[in-house]
KOLMIKE-641595 format. One line per 4 residues: number of its first residue (from 1); their letters; for each residue x, y, z of C-alpha. Coordinates in steps of 0.001 Angstrom, whole numbers. Layout:
BEGIN
NUM) a) X:Y:Z | ... $
This chain:
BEGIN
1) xxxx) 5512:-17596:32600 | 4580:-19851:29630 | 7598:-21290:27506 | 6091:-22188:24051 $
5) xxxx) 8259:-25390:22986 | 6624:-26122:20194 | 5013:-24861:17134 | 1583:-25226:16016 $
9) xxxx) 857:-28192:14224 | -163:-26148:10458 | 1098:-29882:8307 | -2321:-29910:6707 $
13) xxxx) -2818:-25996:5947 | 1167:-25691:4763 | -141:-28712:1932 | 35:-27714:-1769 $
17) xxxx) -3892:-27316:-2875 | -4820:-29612:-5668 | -6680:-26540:-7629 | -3837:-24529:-7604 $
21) xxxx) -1952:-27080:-9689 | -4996:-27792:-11809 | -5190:-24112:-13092 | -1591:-23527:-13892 $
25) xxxx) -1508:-26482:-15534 | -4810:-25113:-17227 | -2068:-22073:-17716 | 398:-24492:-19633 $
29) xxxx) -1999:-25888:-21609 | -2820:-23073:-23501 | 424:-21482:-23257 | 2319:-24733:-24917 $
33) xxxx) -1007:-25299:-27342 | -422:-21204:-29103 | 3027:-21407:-29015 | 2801:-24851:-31106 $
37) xxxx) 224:-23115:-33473 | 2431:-20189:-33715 | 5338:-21903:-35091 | 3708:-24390:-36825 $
41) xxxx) 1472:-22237:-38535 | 2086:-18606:-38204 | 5808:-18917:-39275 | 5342:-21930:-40943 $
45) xxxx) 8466:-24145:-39226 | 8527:-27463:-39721 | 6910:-29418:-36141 | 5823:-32774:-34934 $
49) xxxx) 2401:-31079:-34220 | 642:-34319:-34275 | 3523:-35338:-30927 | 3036:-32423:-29284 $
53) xxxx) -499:-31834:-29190 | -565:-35455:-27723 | 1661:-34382:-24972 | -517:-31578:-24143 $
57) xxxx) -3383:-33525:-24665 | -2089:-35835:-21760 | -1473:-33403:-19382 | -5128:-32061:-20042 $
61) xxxx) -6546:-35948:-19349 | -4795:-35180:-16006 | -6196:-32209:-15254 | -10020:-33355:-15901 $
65) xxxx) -9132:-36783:-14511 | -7884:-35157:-11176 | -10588:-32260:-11377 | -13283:-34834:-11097 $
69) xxxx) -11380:-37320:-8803 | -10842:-34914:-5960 | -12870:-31777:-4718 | -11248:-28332:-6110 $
73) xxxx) -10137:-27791:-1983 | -8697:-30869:-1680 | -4919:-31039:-609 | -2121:-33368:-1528 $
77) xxxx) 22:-35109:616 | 3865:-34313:-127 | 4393:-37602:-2169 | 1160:-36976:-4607 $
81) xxxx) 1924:-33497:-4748 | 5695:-34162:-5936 | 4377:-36989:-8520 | 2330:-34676:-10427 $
85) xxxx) 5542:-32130:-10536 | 7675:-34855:-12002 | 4790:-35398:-14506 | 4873:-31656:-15309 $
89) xxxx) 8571:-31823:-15602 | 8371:-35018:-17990 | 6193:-33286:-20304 | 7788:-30292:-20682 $
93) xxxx) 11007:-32145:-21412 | 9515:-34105:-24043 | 8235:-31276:-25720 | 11692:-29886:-25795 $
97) xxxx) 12699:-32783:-26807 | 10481:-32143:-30089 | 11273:-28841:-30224 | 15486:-28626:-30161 $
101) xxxx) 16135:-29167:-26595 | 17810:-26641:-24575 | 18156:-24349:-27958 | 14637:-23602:-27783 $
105) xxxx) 13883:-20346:-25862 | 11039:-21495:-23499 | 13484:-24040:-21921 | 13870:-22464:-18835 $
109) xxxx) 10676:-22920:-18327 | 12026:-26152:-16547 | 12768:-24446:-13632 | 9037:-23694:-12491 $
113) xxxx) 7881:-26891:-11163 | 10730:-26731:-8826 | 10153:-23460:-7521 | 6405:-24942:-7336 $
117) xxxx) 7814:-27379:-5126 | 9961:-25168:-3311 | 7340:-23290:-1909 | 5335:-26006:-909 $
121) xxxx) 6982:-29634:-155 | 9718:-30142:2361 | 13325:-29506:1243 | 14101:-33331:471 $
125) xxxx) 11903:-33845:-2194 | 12078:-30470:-3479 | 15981:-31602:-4111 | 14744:-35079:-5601 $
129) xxxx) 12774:-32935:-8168 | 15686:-30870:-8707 | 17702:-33589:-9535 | 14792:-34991:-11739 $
133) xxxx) 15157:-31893:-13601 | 18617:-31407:-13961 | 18926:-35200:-15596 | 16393:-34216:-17784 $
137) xxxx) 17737:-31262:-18855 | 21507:-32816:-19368 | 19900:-35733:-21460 | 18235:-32601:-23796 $
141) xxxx) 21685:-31236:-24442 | 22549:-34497:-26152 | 18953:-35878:-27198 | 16566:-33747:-29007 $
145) xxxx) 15468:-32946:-32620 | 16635:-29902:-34208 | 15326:-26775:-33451 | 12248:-25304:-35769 $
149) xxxx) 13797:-23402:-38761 | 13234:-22412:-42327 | 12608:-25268:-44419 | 16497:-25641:-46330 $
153) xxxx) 18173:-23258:-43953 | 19471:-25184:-40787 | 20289:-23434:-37966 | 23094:-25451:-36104 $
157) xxxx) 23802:-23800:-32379 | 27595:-23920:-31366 | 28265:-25991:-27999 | 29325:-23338:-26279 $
161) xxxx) 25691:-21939:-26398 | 23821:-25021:-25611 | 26383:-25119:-22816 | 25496:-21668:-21652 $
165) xxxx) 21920:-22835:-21901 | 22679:-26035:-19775 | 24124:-23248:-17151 | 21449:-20736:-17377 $
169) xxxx) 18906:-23816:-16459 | 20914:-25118:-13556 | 21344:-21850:-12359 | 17955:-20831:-12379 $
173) xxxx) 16744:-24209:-10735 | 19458:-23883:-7846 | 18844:-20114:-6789 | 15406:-19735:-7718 $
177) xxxx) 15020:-22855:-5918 | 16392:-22005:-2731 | 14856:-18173:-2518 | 11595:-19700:-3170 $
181) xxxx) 11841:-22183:-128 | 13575:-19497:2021 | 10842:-17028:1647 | 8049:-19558:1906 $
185) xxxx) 9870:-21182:4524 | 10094:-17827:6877 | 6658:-16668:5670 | 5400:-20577:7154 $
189) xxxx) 7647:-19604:10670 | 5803:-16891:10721 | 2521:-17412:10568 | 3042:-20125:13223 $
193) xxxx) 4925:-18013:15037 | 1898:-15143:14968 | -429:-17780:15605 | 1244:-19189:19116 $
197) xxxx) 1423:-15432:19840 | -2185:-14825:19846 | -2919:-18038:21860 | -764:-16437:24331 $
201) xxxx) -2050:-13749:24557 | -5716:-14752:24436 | -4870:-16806:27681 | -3550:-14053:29383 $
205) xxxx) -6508:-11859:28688 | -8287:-14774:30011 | -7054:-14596:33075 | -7264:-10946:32983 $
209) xxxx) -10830:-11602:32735 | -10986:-14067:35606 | -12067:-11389:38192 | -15346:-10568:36007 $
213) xxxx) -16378:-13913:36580 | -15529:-14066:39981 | -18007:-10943:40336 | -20651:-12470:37972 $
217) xxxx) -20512:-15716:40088 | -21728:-13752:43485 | -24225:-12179:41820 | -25468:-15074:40201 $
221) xxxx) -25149:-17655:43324 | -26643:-14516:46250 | -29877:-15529:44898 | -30044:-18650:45541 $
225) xxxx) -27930:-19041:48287 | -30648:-16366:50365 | -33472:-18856:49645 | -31371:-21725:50878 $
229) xxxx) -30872:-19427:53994 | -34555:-18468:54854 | -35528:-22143:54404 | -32801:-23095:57107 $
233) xxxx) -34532:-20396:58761 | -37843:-21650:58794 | -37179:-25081:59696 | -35179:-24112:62723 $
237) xxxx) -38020:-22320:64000 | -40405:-25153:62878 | -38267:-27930:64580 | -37628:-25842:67260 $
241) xxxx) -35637:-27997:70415 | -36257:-31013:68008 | -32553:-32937:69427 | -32486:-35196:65849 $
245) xxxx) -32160:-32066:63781 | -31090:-29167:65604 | -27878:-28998:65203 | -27499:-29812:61392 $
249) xxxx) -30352:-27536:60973 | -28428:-24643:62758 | -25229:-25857:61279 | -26832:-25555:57719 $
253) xxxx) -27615:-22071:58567 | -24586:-21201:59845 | -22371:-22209:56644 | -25035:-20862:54788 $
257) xxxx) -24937:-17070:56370 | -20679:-17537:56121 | -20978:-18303:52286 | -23365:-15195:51621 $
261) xxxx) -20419:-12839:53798 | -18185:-14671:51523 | -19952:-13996:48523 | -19914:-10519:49801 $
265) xxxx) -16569:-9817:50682 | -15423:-11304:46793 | -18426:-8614:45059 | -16834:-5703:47723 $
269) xxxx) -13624:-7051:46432 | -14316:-6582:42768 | -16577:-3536:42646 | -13945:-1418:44871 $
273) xxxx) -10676:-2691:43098 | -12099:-2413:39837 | -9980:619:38824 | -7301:-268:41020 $
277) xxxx) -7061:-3389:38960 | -7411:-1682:35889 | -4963:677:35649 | -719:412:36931 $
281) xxxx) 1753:2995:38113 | 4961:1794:36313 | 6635:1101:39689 | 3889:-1710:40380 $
285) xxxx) 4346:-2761:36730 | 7776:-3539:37685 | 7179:-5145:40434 | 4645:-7315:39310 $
289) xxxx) 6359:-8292:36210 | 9862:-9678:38011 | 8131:-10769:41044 | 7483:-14407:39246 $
293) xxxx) 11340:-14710:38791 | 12896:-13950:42592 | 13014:-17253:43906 | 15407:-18966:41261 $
297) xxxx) 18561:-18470:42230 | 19839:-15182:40840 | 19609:-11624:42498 | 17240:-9379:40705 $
301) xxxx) 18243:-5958:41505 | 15802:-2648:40985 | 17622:785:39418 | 15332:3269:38960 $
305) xxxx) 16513:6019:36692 | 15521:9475:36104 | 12137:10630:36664 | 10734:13653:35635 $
309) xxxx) 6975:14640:36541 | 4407:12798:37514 | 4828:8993:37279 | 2914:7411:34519 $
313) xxxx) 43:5014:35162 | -1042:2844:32638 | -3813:710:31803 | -3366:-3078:32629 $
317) xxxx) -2317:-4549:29533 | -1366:-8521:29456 | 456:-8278:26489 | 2424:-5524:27983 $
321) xxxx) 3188:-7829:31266 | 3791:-11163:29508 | 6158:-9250:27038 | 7920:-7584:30101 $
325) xxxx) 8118:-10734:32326 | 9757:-13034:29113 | 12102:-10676:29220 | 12779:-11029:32678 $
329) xxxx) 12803:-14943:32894 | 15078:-15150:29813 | 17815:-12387:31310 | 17405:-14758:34547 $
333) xxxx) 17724:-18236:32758 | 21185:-17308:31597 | 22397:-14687:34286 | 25349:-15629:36134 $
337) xxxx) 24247:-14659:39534 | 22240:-11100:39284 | 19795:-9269:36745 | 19433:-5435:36974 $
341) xxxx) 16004:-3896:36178 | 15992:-395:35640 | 13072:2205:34657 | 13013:5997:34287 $
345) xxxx) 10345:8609:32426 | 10610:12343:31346 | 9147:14154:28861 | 9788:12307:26393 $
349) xxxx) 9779:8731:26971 | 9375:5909:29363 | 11887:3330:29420 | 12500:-282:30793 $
353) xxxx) 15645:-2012:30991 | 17028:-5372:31752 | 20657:-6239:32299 | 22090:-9957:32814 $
357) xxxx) 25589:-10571:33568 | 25519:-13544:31623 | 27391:-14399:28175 | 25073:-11991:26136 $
361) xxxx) 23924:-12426:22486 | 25995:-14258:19886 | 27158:-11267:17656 | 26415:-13377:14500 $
365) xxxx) 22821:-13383:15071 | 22309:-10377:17728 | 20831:-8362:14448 | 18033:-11551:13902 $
369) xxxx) 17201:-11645:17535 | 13330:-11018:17508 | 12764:-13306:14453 | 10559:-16582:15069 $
373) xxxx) 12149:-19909:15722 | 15711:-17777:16770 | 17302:-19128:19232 | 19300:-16088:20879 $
377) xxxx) 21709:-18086:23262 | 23116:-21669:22923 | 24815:-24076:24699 | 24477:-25110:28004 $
381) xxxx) 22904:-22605:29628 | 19681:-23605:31122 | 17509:-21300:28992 | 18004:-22835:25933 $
385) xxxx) 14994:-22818:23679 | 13710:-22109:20104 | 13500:-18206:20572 | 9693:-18218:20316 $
389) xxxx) 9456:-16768:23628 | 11718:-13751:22743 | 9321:-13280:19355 | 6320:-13123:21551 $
393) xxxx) 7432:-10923:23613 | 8855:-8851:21174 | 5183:-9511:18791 | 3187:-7776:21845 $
397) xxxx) 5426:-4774:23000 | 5943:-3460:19946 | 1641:-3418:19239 | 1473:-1590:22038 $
401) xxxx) 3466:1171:20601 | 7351:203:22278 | 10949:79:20754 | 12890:-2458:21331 $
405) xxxx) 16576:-2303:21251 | 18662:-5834:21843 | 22635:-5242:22440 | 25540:-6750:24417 $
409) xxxx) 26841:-4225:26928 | 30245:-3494:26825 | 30983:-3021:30622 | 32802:-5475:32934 $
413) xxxx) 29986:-7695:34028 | 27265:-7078:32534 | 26116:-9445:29618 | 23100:-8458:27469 $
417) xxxx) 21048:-5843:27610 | 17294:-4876:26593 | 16110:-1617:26155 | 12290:-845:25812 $
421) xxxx) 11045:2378:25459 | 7510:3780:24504 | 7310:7693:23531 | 5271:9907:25377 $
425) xxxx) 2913:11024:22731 | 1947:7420:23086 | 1427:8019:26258 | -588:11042:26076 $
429) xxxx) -2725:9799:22881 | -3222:5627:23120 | -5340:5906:20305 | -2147:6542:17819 $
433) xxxx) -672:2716:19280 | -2420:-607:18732 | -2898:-1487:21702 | -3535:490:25469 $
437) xxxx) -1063:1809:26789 | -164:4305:29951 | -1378:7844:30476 | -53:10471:33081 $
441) x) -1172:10638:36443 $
């Protein structure tokens, strides 16, 4: 059984994209460039237009200097990435700054290039930005020029509001902050996480495969291994009692005839076990699945359950074993000193369970279990991991149409328990799961 340890190395996909930066800025631009026009011109308020069309005007000099610089798919490292967000964040505030500070409306607009950064840099510098931001924003609730008003009719803003305002911005950076790296952060764990799953599983269907090849091998090397054998033929009867050569001759036919009954034997092999190979009663799928995991220590112990009609045979399905057998080696790495393994069918349903009399799931995180990157049981027990393994497992039994149910049992005992179960309209119709799955005998 494989143990993933570690995850995909995805550093230089997870980078921000340079484009993506240049076309919201492209989005600020001409957001910030009608708003100015609007209040400058539309309702006539009094506005530095002449400062704050140079502001824009730098962060457009950016844009075509880093649009021509780099190519549109090129992406940043962390550091370059966070420098152009404290740019953004800069500009912004001086336009505030311009424009009445934290009075004006559009001043939670200082919260985006952190959630920008959020989603995309590593939680350090996303909290340098932060703080970045939230100087900027307390040095606006001191240090600005009054907001845009009618010309003779001031508009002074109590404390208390620009206060509220300071609040509102804080609060927005902090929790739209965080959700935005939580979500991109599990949506990243993911993708790794589905990502070492199909390696997995692409290996085991290579092995799967192995016994194809083994088949197309004979039938490519009987060719020419019969010509090598009717040349050794023909120069033992053209030597004849020749002592120099005679016995390497007939030695060379010999080994020659025993690879061909070899060669033989392994296409016999293949063409007869073909179907044998191919499809699994459930009581061979349980005993190939724990067999890896007998000679470690702990006493794996079969309990077969109830079984109605005829036993169900299923299609060899690696995902389905590996899935199974993860299981198995996890309920054994932290088992005190015996694992139970019990199956049943009816009807309705096939089932497979697996009981461990060890300490069982955590209860704080026995409803996350399943989830990449969870580790499931900690401390010193030997099994200790990341809880990849458990997602795997978890990844390929449920696309081949099972439930899984994770629980600590409540007898004397018996530790944690693992229920899988597939339905037997899945059984009787594989085409309504993704993947094969078992039909009845």
């Amino acid at each position: 059984m494989i143990n993933v340890q570690r995850t995909p190395d995805f550093q230089q996909s997870n980078r921000l994209r340079l484009n993506t930066l240049i076309r919201l800025r492209w989005l600020a631009i001409v957001g910030q460039s009608v708003a100015v026009l609007v209040v400058a011109y539309g309702l006539s308020f009094p506005l530095p237009v002449g400062l704050c069309f140079g502001l824009i005007a730098c962060s457009a000099w950016l844009n075509l200097m880093l649009a021509f610089r780099f190519p549109a798919a090129h992406r940043l490292k962390p550091l370059a990435a966070m420098g152009i967000l404290v740019f953004d964040s800069l500009q912004l505030a001086g336009l505030l700054y311009m424009t009445g500070g934290l009075t004006n409306p559009f001043s939670l607009l200082m919260t985006v290039p952190v959630v920008i950064s959020a989603t995309s840099l590593p939680l350090k510098l996303t909290a340098v930005l932060g703080t970045i931001v939230t100087a900027l924003a307390s040095l606006l609730v001191f240090f600005h020029l009054p907001l845009p008003w009618y010309d003779g009719s001031p508009l002074p803003m109590p404390f208390i509001y620009v206060a509220g305002m300071w609040m509102a911005v804080l609060s927005s950076i902090a929790f739209t902050g965080i959700y935005a790296f939580r979500v991109a952060e599990e949506a990243r764990l993911l993708a790794n996480a589905l990502a070492a799953t199909e390696l997995v599983l692409q290996r085991e269907q290579h092995l799967s495969a192995l016994d194809g090849l083994a088949a197309a091998a004979a039938h490519e090397l009987g060719t020419p291994l019969a010509t090598i054998t009717l040349v050794a033929r023909e120069m033992e009867k053209a030597l004849g009692d020749d002592p120099k050569y005679r016995e390497d001759v007939t030695l060379l036919r010999s080994q020659s005839e025993r690879c061909r009954e070899i060669l033989k034997r392994l296409t016999s092999l293949s063409s007869e076990g073909e179907e044998h190979l191919a499809r699994l009663p459930l009581t061979s799928l349980v005993e190939e699945v724990i067999a890896p995991h007998r000679d470690f220590g702990i006493a794996i112990k079969l309990r077969p359950g109830e079984r109605i009609g005829p036993e169900p045979v299923g299609r060899r399905n690696a995902g389905v074993i590996y899935g199974l057998g993860n299981l198995v080696e996890n309920a054994v790495d932290f088992a005190r000193s015996n694992v139970t393994v019990r199956w049943s069918w009816n009807e309705e349903q096939v089932t497979f369970s697996i009981i461990d009399d060890g300490p069982g799931f955590p209860p704080e995180i026995i409803d996350r279990i399943g989830e990449p990157y969870m580790s499931t049981r900690q401390g010193a027990e030997r099994g200790g991991g990341l809880g990849l393994g458990l997602f795997i497992a978890k990844t390929l039994l449920e696309r081949s149409g099972a439930t899984i149910d994770f629980r600590n049992s409540s007898g004397l005992g018996e530790g944690a328990i693992v229920n899988i179960s597939w339905p037997r309209e899945v059984f009787l119709h594989p085409e309504t799961a993704t993947g094969p799955m078992f039909d009845t005998a």
